[in-house]
C-alpha positions as CSV (number, residue, x, y, z in Angstrom):
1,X,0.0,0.0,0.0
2,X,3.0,2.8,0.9
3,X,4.6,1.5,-2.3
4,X,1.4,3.4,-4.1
5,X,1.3,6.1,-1.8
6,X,4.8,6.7,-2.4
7,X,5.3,6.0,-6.1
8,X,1.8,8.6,-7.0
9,X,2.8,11.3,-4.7
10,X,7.1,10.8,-5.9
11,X,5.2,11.5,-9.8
12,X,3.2,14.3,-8.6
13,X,6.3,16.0,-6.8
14,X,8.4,15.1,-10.4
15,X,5.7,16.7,-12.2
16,X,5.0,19.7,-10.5
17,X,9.0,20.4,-10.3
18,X,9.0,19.8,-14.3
19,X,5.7,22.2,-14.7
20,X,7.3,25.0,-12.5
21,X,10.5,24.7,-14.3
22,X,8.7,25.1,-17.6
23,X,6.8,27.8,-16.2
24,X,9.8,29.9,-15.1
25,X,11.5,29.2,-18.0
26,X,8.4,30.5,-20.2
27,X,8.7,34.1,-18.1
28,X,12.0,34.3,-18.3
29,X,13.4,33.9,-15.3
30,X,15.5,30.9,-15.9
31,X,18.6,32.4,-14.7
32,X,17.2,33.7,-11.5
33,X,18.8,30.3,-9.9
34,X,17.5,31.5,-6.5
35,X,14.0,31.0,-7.1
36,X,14.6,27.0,-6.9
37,X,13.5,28.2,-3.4
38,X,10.0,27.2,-5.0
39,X,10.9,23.8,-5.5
40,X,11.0,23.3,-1.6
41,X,7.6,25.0,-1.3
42,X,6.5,22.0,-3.9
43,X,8.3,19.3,-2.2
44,X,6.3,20.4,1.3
45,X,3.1,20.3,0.2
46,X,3.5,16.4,-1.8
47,X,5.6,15.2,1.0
48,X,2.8,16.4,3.6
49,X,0.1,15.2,1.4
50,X,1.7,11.8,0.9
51,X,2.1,11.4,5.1
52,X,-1.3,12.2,5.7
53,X,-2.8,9.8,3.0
54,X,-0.9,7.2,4.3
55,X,-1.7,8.0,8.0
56,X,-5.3,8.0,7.0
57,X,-5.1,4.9,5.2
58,X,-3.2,2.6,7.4
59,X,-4.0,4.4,11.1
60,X,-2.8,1.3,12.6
61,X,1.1,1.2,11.5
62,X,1.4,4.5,11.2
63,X,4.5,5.9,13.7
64,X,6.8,8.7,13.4
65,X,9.7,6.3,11.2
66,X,6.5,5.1,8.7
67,X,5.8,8.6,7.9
68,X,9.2,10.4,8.3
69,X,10.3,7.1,5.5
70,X,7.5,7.8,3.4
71,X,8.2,11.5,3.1
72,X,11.9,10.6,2.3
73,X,11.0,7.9,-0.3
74,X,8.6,10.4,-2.0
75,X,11.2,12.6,-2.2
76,X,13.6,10.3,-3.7
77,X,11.1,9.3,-6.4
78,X,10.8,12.8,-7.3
79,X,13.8,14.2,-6.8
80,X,15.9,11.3,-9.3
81,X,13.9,12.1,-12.4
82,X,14.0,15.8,-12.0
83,X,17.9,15.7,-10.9
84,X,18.4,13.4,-14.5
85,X,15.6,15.6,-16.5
86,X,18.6,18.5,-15.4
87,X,21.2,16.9,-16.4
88,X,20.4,16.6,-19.8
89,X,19.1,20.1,-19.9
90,X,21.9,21.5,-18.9
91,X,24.1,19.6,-21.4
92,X,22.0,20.5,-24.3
93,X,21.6,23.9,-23.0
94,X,25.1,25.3,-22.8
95,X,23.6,29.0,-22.1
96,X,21.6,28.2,-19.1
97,X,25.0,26.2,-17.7
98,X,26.7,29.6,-18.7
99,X,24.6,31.6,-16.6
100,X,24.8,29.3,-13.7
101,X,28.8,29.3,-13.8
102,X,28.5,33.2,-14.1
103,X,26.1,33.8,-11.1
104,X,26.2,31.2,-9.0
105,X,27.9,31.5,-5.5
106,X,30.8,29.1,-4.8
107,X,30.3,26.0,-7.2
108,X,29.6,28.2,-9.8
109,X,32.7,27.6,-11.9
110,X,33.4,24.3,-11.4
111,X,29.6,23.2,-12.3
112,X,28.8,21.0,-15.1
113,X,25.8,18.7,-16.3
114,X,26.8,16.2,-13.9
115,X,27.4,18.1,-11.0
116,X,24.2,20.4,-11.5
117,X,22.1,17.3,-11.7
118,X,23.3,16.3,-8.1
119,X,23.5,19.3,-6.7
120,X,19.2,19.4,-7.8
121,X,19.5,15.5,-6.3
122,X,21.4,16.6,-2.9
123,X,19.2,19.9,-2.4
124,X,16.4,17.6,-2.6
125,X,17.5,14.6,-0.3
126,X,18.4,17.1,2.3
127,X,14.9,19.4,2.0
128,X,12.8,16.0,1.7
129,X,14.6,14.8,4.9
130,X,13.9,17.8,6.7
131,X,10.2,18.7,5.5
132,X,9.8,14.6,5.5
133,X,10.3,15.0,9.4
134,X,8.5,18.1,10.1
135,X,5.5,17.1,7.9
136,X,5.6,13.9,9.6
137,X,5.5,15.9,13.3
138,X,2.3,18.3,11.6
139,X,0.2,15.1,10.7
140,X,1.1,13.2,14.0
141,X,-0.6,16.7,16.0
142,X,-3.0,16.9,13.4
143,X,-4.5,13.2,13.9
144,X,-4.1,13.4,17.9
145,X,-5.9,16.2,17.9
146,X,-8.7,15.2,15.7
147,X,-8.4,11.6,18.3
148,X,-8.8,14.2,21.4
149,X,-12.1,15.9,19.7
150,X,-14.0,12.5,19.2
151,X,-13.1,10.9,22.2
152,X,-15.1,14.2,23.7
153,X,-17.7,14.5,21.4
154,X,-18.2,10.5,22.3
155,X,-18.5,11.7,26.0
């Protein structure tokens, strides 16, 4: 059942990376690399979605490691396909890898396809660790909470 939960919700986080990368790259702002602060605000929502639908669905092994590993796993489905999708694009897009080496802080010189592909990969790991944990903390509160009120309302 997680295997669903996780495989639909690793999809929808690949897709609506993909869609928002399109979508900045249709405005124009492409070489603003600081707005991949967006892709965390993506990664939150799927990864909290993904928690809760499997809290809901299977209230009786859910625990903080079940949810916290089936934030991370989401993120990992998501995160390879995008992290490969930029690979390639940044090897047939020699301008966009031009920009990057000019502006970016650090790394900026030394990055190439590969590296900017796992860099995407690592940034994601690390935020769908993080958000994986937090999210998993939310829906934990969120489900005690809604425990708490029936147990009165059943008084």
């Amino acid at each position: 059942m997680w295997n669903r939960i996780v495989f639909k919700y690793g999809v929808i986080l690949f897709v609506g990376l993909l869609a928002y990368y399109f979508l900045i790259q249709l405005i124009g702002l492409s070489n603003r690399y600081n707005f991949r602060i967006f892709n965390a605000a993506i990664q939150i929502g799927v990864i909290y979605f993904a928690i809760k639908v499997y809290a809901k669905s299977k209230p009786e092994a859910f625990n903080y490691l079940t949810g916290t590993v089936i934030g991370i796993n989401t993120s990992v489905v998501g995160i390879i396909p995008f992290a490969i999708f930029q690979m390639f694009n940044l090897y047939f897009s020699p301008a966009l890898l031009a920009t990057i080496r000019d502006t970016a802080p650090v790394v900026g010189p030394y990055i190439n396809p590969f590296s900017g592909g796992l860099i995407v990969f690592m940034e994601g790991l690390a935020v769908g660790l993080v958000i994986s944990y937090i999210a998993m903390r939310v829906v934990d509160l969120q489900l005690s909470r809604s425990e708490i009120h029936h147990e009165k309302s059943a008084v």
